[in-house]
Backbone as JSON Lines, residues from 0, in Angstrom:
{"i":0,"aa":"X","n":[-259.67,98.16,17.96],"ca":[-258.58,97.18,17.98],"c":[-259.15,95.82,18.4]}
{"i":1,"aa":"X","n":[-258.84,94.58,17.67],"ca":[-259.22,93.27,17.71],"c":[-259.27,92.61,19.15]}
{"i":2,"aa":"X","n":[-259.62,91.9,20.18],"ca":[-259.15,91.35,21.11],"c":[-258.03,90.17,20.8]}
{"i":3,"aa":"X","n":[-257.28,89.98,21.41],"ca":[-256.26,88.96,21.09],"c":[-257.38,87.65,21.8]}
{"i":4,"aa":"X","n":[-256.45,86.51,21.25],"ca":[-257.17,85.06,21.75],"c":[-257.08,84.57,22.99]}
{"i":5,"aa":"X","n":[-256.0,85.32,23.94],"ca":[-256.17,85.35,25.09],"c":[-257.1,86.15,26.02]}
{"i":6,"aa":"X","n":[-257.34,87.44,25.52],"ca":[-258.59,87.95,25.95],"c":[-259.67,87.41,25.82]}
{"i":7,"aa":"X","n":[-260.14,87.18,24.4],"ca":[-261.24,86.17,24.58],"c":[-261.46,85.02,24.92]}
{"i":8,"aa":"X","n":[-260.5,84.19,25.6],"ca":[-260.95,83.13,26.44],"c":[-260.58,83.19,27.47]}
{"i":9,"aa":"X","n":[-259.74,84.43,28.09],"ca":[-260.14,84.82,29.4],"c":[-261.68,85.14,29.44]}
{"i":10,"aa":"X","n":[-262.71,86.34,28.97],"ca":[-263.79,86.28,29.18],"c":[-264.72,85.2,28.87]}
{"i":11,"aa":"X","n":[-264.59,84.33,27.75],"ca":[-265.14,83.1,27.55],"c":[-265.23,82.44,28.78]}
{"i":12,"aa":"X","n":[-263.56,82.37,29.45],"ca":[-263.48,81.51,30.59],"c":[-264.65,81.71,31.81]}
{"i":13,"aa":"X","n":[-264.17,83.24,32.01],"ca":[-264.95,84.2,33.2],"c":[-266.39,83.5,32.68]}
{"i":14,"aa":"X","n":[-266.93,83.6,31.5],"ca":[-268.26,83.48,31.63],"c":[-268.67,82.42,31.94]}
{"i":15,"aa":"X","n":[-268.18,81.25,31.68],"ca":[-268.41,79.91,31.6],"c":[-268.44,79.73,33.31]}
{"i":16,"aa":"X","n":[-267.54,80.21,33.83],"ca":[-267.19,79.95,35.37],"c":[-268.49,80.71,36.07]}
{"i":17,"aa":"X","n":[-269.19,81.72,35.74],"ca":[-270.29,82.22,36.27],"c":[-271.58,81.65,36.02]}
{"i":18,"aa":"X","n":[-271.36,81.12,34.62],"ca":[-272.57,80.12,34.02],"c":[-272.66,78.62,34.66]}
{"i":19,"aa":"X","n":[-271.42,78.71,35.92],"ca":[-271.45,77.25,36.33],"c":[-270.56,75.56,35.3]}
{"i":20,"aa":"X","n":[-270.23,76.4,34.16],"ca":[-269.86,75.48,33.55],"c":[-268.73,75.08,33.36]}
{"i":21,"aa":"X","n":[-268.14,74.16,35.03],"ca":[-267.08,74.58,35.18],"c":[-265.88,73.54,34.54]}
{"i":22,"aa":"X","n":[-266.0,72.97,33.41],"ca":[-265.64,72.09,32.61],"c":[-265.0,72.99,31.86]}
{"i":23,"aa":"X","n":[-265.59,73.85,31.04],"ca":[-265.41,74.83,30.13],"c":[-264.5,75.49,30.8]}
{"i":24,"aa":"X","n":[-264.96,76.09,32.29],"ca":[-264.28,77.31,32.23],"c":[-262.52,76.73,32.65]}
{"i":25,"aa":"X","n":[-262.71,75.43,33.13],"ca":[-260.62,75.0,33.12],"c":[-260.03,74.96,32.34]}
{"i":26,"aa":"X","n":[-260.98,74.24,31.26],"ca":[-260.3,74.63,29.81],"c":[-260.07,75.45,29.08]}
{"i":27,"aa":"X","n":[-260.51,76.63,29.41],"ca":[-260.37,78.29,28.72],"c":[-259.12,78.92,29.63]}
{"i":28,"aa":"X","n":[-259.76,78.74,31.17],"ca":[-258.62,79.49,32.11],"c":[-257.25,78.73,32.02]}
{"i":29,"aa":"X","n":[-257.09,77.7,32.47],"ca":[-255.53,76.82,32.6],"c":[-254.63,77.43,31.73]}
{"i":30,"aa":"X","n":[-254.28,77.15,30.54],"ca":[-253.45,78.27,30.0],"c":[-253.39,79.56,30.19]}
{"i":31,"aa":"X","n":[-254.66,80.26,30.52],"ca":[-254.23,81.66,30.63],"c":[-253.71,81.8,31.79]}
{"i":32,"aa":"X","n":[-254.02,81.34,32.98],"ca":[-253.29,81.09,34.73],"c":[-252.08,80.94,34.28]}
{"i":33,"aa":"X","n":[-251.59,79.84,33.76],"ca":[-250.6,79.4,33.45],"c":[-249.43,80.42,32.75]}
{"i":34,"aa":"X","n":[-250.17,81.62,32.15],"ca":[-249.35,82.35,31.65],"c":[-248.8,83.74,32.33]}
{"i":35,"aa":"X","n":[-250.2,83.23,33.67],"ca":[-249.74,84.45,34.65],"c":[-251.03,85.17,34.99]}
{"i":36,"aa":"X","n":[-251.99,85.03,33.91],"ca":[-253.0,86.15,34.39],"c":[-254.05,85.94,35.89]}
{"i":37,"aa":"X","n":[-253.78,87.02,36.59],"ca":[-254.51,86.38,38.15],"c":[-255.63,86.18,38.08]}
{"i":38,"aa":"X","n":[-256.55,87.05,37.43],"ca":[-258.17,86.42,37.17],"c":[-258.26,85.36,36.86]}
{"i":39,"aa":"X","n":[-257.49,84.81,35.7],"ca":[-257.93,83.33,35.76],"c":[-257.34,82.38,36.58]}
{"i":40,"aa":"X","n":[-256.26,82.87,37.27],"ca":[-255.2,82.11,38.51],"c":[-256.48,82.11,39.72]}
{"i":41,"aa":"X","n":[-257.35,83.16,39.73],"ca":[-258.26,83.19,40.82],"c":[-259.5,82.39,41.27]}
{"i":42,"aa":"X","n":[-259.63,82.43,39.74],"ca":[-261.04,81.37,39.37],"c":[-261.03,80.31,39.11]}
{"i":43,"aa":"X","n":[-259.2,79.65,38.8],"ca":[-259.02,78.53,38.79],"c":[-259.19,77.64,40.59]}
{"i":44,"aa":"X","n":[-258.5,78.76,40.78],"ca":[-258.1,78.15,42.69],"c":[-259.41,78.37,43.36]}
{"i":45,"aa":"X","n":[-260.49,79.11,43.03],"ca":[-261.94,78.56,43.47],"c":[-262.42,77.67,43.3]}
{"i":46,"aa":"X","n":[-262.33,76.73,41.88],"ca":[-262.78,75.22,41.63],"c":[-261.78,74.5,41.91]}
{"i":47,"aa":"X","n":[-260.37,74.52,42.35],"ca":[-259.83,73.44,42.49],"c":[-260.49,73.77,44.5]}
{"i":48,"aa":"X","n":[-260.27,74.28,44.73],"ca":[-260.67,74.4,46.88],"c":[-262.16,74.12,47.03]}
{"i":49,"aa":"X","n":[-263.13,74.25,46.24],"ca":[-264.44,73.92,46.14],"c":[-264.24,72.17,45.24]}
{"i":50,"aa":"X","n":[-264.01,72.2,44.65],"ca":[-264.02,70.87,44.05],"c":[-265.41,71.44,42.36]}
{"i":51,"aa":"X","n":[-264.71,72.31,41.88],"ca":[-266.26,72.65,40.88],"c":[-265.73,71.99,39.58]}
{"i":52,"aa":"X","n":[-266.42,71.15,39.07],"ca":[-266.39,70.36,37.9],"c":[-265.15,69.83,37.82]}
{"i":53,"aa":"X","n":[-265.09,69.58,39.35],"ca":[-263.52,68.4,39.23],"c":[-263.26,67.47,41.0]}
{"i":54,"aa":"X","n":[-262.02,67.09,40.96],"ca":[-262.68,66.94,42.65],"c":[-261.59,67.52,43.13]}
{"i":55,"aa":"X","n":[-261.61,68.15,44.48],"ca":[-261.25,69.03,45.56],"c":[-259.56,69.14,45.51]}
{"i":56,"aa":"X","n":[-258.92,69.87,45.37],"ca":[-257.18,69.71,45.17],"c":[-257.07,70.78,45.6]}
{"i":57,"aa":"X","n":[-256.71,70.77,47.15],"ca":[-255.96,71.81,47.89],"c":[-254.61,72.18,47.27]}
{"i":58,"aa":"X","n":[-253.88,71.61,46.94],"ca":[-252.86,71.73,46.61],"c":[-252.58,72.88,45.58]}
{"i":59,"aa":"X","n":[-253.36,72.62,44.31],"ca":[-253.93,73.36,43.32],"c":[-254.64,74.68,43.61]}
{"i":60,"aa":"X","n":[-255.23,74.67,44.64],"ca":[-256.3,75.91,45.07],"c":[-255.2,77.07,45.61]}
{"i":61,"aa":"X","n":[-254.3,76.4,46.06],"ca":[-253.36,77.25,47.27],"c":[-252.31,77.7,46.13]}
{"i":62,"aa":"X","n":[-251.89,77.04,44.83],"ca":[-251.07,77.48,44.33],"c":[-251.66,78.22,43.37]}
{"i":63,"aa":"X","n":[-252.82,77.92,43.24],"ca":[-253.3,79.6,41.84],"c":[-253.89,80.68,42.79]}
{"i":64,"aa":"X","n":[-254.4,80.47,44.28],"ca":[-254.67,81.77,44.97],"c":[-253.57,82.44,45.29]}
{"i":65,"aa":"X","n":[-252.6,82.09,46.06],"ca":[-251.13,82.81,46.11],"c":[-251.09,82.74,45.15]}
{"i":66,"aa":"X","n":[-250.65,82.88,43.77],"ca":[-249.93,83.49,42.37],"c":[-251.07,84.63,42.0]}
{"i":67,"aa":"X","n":[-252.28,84.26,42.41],"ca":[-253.33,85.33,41.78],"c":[-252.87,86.68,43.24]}
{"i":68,"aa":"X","n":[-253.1,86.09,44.35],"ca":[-252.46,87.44,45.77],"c":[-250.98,87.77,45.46]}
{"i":69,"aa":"X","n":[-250.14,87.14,44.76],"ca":[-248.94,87.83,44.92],"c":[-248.48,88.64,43.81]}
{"i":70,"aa":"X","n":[-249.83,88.71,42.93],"ca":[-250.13,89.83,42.13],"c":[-250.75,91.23,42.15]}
{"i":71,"aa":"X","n":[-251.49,90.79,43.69],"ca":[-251.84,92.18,43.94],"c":[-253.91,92.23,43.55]}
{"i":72,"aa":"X","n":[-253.73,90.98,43.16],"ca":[-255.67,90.58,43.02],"c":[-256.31,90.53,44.13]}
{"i":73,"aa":"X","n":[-256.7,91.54,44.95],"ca":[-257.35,91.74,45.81],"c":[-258.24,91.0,46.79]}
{"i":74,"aa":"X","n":[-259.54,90.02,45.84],"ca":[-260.2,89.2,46.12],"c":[-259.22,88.09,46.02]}
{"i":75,"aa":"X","n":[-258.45,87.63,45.43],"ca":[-257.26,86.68,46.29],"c":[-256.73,86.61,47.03]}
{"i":76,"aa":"X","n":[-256.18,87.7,47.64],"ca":[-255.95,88.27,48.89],"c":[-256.79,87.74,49.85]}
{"i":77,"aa":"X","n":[-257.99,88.17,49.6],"ca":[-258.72,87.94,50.46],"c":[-258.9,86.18,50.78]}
{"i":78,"aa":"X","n":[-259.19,85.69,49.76],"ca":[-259.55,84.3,49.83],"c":[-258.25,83.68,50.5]}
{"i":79,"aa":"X","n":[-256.61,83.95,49.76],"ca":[-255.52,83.69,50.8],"c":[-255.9,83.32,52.23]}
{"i":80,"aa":"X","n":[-256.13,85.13,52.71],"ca":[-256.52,85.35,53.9],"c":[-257.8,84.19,54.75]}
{"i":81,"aa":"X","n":[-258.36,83.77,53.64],"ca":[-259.67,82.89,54.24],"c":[-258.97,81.7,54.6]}
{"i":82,"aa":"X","n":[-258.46,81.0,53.59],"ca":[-257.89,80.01,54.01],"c":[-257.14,79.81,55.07]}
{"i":83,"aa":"X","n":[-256.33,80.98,55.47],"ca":[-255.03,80.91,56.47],"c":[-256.4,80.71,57.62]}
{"i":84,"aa":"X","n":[-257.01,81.86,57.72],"ca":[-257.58,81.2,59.02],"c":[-258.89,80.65,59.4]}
{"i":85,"aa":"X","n":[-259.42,80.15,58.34],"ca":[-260.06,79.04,58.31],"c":[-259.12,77.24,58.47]}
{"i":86,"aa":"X","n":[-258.29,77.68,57.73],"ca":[-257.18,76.46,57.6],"c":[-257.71,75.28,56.83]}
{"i":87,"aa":"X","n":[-258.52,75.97,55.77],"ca":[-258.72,75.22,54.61],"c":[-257.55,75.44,53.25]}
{"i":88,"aa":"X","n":[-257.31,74.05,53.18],"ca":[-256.03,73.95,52.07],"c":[-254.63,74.08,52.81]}
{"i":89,"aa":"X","n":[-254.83,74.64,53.53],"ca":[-253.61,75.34,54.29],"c":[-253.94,75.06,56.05]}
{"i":90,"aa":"X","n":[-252.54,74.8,56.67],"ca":[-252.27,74.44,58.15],"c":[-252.88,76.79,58.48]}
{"i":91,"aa":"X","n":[-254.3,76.67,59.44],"ca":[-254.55,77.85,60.06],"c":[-253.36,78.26,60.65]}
{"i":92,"aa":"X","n":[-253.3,79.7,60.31],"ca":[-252.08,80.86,60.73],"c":[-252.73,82.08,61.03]}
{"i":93,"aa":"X","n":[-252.79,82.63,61.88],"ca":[-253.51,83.72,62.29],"c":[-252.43,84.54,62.11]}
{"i":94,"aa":"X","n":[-251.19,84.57,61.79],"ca":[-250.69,85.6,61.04],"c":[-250.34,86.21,59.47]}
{"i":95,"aa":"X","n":[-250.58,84.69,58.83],"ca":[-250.56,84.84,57.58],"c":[-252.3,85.57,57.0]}
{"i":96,"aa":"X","n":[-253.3,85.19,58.03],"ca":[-254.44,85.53,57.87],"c":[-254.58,87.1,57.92]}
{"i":97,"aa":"X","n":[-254.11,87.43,58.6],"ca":[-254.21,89.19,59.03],"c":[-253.42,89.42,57.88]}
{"i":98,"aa":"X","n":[-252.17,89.01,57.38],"ca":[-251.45,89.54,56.66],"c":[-251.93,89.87,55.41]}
{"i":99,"aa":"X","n":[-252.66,88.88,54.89],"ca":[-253.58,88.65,53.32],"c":[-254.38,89.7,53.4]}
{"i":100,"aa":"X","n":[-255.43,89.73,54.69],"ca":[-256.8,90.05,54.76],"c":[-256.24,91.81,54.85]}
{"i":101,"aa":"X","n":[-255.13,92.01,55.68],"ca":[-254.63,93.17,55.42],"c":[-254.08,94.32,54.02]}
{"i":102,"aa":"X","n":[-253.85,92.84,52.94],"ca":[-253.51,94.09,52.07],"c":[-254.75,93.67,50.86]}
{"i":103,"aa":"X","n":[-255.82,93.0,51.41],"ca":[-257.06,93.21,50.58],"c":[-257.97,94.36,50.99]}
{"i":104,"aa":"X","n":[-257.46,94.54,52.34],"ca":[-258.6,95.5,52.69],"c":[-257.94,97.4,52.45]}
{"i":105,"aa":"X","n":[-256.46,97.5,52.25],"ca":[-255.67,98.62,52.04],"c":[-256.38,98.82,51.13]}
{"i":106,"aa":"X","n":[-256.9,97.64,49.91],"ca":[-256.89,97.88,48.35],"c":[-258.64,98.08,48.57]}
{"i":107,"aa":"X","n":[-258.97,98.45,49.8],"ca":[-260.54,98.92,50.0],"c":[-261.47,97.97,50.14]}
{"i":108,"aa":"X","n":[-261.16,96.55,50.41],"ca":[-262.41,95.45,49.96],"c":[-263.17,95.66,51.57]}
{"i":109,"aa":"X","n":[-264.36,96.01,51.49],"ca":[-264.73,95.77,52.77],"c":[-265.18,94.62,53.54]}
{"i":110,"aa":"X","n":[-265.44,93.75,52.81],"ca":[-264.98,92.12,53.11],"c":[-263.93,92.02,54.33]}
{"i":111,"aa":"X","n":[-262.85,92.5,53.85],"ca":[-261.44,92.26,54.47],"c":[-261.32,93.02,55.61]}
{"i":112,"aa":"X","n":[-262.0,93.94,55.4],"ca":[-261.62,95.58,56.62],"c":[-262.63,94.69,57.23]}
{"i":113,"aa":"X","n":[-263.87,94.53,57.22],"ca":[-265.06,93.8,58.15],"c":[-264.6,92.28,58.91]}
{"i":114,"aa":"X","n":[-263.85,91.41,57.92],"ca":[-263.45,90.41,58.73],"c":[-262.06,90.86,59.81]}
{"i":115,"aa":"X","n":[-261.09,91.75,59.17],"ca":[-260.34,91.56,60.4],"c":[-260.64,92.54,61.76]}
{"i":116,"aa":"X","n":[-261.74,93.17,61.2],"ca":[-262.14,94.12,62.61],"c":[-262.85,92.81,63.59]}
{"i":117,"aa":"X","n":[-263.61,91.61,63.02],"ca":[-264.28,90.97,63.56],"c":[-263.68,89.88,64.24]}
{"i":118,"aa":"X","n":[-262.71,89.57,63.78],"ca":[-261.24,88.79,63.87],"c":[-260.37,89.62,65.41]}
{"i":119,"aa":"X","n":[-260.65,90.64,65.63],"ca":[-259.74,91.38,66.47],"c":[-261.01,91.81,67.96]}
{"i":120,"aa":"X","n":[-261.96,91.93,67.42],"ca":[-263.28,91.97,68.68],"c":[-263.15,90.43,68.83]}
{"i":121,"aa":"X","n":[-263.09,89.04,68.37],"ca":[-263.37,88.06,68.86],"c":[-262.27,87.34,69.47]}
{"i":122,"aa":"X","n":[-260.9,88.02,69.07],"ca":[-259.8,87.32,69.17],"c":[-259.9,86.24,68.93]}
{"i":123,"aa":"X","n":[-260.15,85.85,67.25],"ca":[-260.32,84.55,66.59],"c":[-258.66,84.82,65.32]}
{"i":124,"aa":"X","n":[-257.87,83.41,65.56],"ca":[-256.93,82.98,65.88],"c":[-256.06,84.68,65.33]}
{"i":125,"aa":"X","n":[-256.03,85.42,66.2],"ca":[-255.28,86.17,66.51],"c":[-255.63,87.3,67.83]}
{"i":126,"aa":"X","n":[-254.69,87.39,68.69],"ca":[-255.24,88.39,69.71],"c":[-256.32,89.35,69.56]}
{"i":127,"aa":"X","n":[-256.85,89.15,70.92],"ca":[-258.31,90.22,71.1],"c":[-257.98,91.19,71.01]}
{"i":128,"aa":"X","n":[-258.46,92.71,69.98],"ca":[-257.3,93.92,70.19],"c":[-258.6,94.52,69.85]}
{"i":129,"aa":"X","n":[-259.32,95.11,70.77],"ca":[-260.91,96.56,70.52],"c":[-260.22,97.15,69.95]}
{"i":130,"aa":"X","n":[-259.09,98.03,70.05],"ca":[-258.56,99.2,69.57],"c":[-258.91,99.06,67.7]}
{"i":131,"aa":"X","n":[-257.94,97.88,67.58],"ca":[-258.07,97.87,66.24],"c":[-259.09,96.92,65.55]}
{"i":132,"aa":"X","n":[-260.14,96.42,66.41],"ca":[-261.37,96.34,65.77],"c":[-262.29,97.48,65.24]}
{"i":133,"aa":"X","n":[-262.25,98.33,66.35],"ca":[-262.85,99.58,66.09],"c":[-262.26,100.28,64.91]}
{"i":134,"aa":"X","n":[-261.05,100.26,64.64],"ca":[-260.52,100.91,63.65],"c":[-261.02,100.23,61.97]}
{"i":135,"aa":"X","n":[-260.67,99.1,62.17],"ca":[-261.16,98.34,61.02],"c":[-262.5,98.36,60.79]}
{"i":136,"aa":"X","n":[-263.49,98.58,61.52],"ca":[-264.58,98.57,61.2],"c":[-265.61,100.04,60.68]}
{"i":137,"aa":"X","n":[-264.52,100.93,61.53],"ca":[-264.34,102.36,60.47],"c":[-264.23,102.37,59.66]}
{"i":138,"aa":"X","n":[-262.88,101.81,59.1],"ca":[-262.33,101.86,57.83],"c":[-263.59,101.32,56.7]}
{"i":139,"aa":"X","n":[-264.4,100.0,57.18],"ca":[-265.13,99.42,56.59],"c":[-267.06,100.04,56.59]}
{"i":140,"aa":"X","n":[-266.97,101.4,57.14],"ca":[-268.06,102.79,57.07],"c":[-268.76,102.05,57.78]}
{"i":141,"aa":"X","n":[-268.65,101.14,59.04],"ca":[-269.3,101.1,60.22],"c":[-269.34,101.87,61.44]}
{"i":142,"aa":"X","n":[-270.78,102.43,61.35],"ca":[-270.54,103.72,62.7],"c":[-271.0,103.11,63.99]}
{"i":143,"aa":"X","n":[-270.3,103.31,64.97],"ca":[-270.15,102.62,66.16],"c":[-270.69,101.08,66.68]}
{"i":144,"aa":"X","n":[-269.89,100.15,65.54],"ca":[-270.14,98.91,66.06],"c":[-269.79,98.07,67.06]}
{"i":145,"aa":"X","n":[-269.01,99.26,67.86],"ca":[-268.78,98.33,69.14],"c":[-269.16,99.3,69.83]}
């Protein structure tokens, strides 16, 4: 069966965006974001929060990572989660941060299970809690890191 023309410039896009060519890849992704798909909602909101072949638009970054996380895109999730508590693009929330980083890491990313176990041993902007550092860092097949 044929790929439709949205498939192929979703991967066109994807490739272009890995090839660095990130001219190409807004012009392949933007419509497809636009139509909903979170991969390219994801990879758009990496060059608009980085500034890649354009200049820096928080604004833009925050609105294709939430549409790509409130799809359930995992590594958006995560990046959500970065922002909240980094408080890039976004005013830092150490609860919106746990919240993101929480349902990236359900969906197994160990990224997510590793930062909020590390997040909860440092009590970085959310309470110091061992209990559930230790837990998270299980979850993330670390054997006795604390």
């Amino acid at each position: 069966m044929p790929e439709t023309d949205d498939e192929i410039n979703l991967a066109s896009g994807i490739s272009a965006f890995e090839a660095k060519h990130f001219a190409r890849a807004l012009q392949l992704l933007t419509p497809i974001a636009d139509q909903g798909h979170p991969e390219a909602q994801y990879r758009l909101a990496i060059m608009y929060q980085n500034g890649l072949g354009m200049v820096r638009n928080e604004l833009m970054a925050v609105k294709w990572m939430q549409a790509a996380a409130d799809q359930d895109l995992g590594l958006a999730q995560h990046g959500l989660g970065f922002m909240f508590m980094e408080g890039d693009c976004v005013e830092q929330n150490g609860n919106e941060a746990v919240k993101w980083f929480t349902k990236a890491a359900n969906q197994g990313l160990v990224g997510s299970q590793t930062t909020l176990a590390m997040m909860y041993e440092e009590g970085r902007v959310v309470p110091k809690d061992l209990e559930k550092a230790k837990q998270w860092y299980k979850k993330a097949g670390f054997k006795d890191q604390m």
